[in-house]
C-alpha positions in Angstrom: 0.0 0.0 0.0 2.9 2.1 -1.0 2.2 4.5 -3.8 -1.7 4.1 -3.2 -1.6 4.9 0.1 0.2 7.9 -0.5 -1.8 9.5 -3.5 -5.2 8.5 -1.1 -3.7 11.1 1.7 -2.8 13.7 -0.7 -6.5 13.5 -2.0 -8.1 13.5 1.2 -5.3 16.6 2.1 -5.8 18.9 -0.4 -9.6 18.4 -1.3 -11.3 16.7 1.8 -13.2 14.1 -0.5 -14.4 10.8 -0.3 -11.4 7.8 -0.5 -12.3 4.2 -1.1 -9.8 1.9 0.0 -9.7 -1.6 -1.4 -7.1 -4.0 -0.5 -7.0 -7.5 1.1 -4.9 -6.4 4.1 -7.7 -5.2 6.8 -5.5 -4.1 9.6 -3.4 -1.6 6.7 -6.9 -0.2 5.5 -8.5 0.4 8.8 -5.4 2.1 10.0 -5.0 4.5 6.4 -8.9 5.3 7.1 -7.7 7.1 9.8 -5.2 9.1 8.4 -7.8 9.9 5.5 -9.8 11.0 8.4 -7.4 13.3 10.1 -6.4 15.0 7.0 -10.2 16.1 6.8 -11.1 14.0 3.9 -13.5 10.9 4.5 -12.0 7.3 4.4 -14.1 4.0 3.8 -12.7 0.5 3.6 -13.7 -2.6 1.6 -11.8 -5.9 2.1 -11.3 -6.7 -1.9 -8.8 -9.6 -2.8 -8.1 -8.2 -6.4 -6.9 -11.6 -7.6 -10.8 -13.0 -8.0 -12.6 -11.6 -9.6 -15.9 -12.6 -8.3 -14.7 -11.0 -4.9 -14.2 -8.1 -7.3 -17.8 -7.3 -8.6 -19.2 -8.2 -5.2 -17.2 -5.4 -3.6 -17.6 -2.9 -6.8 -21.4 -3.8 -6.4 -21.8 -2.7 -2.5 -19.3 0.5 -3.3 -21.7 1.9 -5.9 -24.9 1.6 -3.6 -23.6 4.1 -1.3 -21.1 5.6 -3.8 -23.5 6.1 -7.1 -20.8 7.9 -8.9 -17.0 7.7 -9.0 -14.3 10.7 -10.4 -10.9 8.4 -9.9 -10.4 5.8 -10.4 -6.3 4.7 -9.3 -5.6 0.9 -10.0 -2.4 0.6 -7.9 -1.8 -3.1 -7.1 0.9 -5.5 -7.9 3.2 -8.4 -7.2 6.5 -9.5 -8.0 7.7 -13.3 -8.2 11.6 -13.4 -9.3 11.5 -16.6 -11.2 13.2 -17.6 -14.3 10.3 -18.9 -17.0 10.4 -22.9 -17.0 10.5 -22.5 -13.1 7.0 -20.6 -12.3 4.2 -22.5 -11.1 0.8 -22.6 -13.4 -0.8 -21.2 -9.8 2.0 -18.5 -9.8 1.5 -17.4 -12.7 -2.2 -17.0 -12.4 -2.1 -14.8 -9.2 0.4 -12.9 -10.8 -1.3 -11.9 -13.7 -4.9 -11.7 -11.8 -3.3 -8.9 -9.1 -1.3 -7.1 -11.8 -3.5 -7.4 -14.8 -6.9 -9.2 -14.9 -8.2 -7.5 -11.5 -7.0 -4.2 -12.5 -8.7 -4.4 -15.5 -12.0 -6.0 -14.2 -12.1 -2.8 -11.6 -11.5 -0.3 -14.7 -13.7 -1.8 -16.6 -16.7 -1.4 -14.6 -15.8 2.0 -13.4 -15.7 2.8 -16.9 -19.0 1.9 -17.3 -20.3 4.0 -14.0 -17.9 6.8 -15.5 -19.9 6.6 -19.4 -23.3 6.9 -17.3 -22.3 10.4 -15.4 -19.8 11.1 -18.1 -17.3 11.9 -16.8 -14.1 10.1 -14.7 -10.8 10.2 -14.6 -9.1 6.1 -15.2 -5.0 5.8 -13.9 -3.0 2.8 -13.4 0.2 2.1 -12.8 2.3 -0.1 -14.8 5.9 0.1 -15.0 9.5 1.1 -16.9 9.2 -2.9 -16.9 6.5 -2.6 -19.4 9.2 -2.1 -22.0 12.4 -2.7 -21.0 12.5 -6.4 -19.7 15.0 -8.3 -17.6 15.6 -11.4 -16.6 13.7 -13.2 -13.8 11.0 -10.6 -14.3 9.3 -12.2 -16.9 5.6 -12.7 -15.3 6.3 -9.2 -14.1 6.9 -7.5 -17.0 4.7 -9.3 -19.4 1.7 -8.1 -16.5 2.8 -4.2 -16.9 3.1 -4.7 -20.6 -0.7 -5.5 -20.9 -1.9 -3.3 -18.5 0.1 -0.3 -20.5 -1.5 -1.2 -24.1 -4.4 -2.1 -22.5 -4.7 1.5 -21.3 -3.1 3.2 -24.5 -5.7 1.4 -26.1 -8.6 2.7 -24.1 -7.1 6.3 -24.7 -7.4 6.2 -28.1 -10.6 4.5 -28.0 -12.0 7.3 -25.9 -10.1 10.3 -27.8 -11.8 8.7 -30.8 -15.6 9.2 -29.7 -14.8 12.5 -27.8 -15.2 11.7 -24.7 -14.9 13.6 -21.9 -13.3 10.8 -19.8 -9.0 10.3 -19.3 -7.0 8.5 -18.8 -3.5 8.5 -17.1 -0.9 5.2 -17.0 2.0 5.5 -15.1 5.5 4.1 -15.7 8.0 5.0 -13.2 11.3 3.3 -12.5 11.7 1.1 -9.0 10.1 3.1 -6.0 11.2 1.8 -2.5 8.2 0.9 -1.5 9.6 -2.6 -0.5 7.8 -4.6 -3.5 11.5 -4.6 -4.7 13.5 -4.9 -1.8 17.0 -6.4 -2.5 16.7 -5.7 -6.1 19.7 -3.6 -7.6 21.0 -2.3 -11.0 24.9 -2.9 -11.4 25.7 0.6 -11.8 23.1 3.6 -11.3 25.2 6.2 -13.6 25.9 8.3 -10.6 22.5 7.9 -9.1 20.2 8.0 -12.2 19.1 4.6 -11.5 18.5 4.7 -7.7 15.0 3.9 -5.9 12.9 6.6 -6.1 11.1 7.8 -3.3 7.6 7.0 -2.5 6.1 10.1 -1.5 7.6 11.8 -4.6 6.5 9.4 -6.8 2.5 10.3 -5.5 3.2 13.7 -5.6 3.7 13.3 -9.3 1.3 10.9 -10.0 -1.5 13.5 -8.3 -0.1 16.2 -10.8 -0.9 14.1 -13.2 -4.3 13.5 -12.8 -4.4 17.3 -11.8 -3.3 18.5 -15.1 -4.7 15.5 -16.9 -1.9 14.1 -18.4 -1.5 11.1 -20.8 1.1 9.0 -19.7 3.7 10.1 -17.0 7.4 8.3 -17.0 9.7 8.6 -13.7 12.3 9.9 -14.0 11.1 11.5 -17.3 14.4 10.6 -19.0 13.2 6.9 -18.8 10.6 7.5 -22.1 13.8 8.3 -24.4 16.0 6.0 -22.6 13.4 3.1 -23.5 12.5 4.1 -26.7 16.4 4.4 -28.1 16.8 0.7 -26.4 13.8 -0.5 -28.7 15.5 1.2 -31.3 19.1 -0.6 -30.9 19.5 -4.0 -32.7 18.5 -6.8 -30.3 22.0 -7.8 -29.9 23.3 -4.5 -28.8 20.1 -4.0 -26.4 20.5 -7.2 -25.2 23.7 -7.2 -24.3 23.5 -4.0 -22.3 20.7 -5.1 -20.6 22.2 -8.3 -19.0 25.4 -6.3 -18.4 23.2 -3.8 -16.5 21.4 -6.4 -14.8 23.5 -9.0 -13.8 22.9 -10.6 -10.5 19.8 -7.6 -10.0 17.7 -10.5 -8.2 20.2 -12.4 -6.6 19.6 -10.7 -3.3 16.0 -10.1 -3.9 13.5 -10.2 -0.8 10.1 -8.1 -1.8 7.2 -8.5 0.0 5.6 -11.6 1.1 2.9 -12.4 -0.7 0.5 -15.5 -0.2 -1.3 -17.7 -3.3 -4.7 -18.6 -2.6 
């Protein structure tokens, strides 16, 4: 509850409205209600496990009957399983995909609709630099952030193309120290260009974002034209820097714990 947690308080800070909480840790929600609430805004929680997705519309359904219509949406969670490819677990690879992609886009997708009824809404998830610029042991990972960013430049378009007055934002910043990558680290940050960024930065920018309604944001900003001249590079070139850049990244890799149901 890292980057969510932070972009609920600056909400409730700065404009005193309404934050819905879902996550499947109780104690973490109940306790960031509060906070909510002493910042003057007004917290609720709803005990959601985002991986199924019946659990999902059940929740969605009881939000909406005291919370008829909804401004922002911010889809925020994730996990992380370091695992080469042949090694992951069919049930690994579902609750992967379900947390980071399938859930998300479940929630969004019926937001959407609520959003089409009042229209208007604002739709932001967060994906990752992972999205396009893949390492190794990252693979579930990366292929999760991938979908969830084309799934969302797709909607964008979609929406520009009918006019409407709904946005969208998706969000690719580089490795925040929230603790989801704990023990991860680059082989050499170019004199701090590839450290952890900070978490309450990180919101702050993701906030202006949906302030000034921006299309995509990257973090650091230099990480758009540092992708897209990778993508450009031959495969062997790319390749080669990126294993030299990422040698032994996961080798002391904790995370978070994380539980598959």
């Amino acid at each position: 509850m890292g980057l969510g947690r932070e972009v609920a308080l600056l909400f409730a800070s700065k404009h005193k409205c309404n934050v819905i909480i879902y996550d499947i840790r109780t104690e973490l929600g109940k306790d960031l209600v509060k906070e909510i609430n002493e910042l003057g805004g007004k917290g609720y929680f709803y005990e959601c496990d985002i991986s199924k997705r019946d659990i999902i519309k059940k929740v969605f359904t009881e939000t909406l009957k005291k919370f008829p219509n909804i401004d922002i949406l911010v889809n925020n969670a994730a996990v992380v399983t370091p695992k080469k490819v042949e090694d992951f677990k069919e049930e690994e690879v579902d609750y992967d995909m379900s947390v980071n992609f399938f859930g998300p886009y479940y929630l969004m997708k019926q937001t959407l609709a609520v959003m089409r009824r009042q229209n208007y809404g604002h739709l932001v998830s967060i994906a990752s630099v992972a999205a396009h610029v893949y390492t190794p042991e990252t693979a579930v990972y990366s292929a999760s952030k991938a979908a969830m960013f084309n799934l969302f430049s797709s909607l964008r378009l979609e929406l520009k193309e009918e006019r409407s007055p709904i946005k969208t934002t998706i969000v690719c910043p580089w490795v925040v120290d929230t603790g989801m990558f704990e023990g991860f680290k680059v082989r050499f940050t170019f004199f701090g260009l590839l450290n952890f960024l900070k978490t309450k930065q990180v919101s702050q920018k993701i906030y202006e974002a949906i302030i000034y309604e921006k299309d995509e944001l990257y973090l650091p900003f230099y990480h758009q034209i540092a992708f897209r001249i990778i993508l450009m590079l031959p495969c062997w070139i790319s390749d080669f820097l990126v294993l030299w850049l990422s040698k032994d990244s996961m080798k002391n890799f904790v995370g978070r714990s994380k539980k598959i149901n």
